[in-house]
N, C-alpha and C positions, 0 to 999 in steps of 0.2 A: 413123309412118314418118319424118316430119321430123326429130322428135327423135335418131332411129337414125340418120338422114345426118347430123345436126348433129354429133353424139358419134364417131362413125366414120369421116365424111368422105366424100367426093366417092370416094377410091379403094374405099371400101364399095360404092357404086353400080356404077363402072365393073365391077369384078370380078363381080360379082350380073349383070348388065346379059346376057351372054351366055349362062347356066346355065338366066338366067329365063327367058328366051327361049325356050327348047328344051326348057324344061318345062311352056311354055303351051301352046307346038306340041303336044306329047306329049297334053294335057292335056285341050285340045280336040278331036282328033281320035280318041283312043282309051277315053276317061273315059266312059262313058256308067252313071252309075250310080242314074240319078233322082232323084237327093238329091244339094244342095248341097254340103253338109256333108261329105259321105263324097267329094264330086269335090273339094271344097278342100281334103281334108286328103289326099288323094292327089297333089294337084298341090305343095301342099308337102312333101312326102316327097320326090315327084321331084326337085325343084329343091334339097331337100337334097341329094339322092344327085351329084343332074348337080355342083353346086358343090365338094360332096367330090372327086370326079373331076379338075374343072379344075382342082383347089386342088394337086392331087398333082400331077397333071403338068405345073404350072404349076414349081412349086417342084424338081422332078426335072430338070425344062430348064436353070431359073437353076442349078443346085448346078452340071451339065455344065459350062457357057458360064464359069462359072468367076465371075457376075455377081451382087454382093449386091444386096439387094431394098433402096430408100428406106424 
């Protein structure tokens, strides 16, 4: 994970920061699957998806606003 902030940057985090969030939420309150394994790789599918999400309407906003991205 360090390496990935290293190479990626601080804006890697930020953007992750809010998907992750509300994919742990999701993660812990509805995963109950008694194996690790099958709850982690469901919590990161989520956190895929939720990130996919933000990433699109994140970038659908900026294109409106007329605002490039740094």
């Amino acid at each position: 994970m360090y390496s990935a902030i290293q190479v990626l940057g601080r804006r890697f985090l930020v953007a992750e920061a809010l998907p992750g969030a509300f994919a742990f939420g999701i993660a812990e309150v509805y995963y109950k699957f008694h194996s690790f394994t099958l709850e982690c790789l469901a919590f990161l599918a989520t956190w895929y998806v939720l990130s996919l999400g933000y990433s699109t309407v994140e970038r659908t906003f900026t294109r409106w606003s007329g605002k490039t991205e740094k």
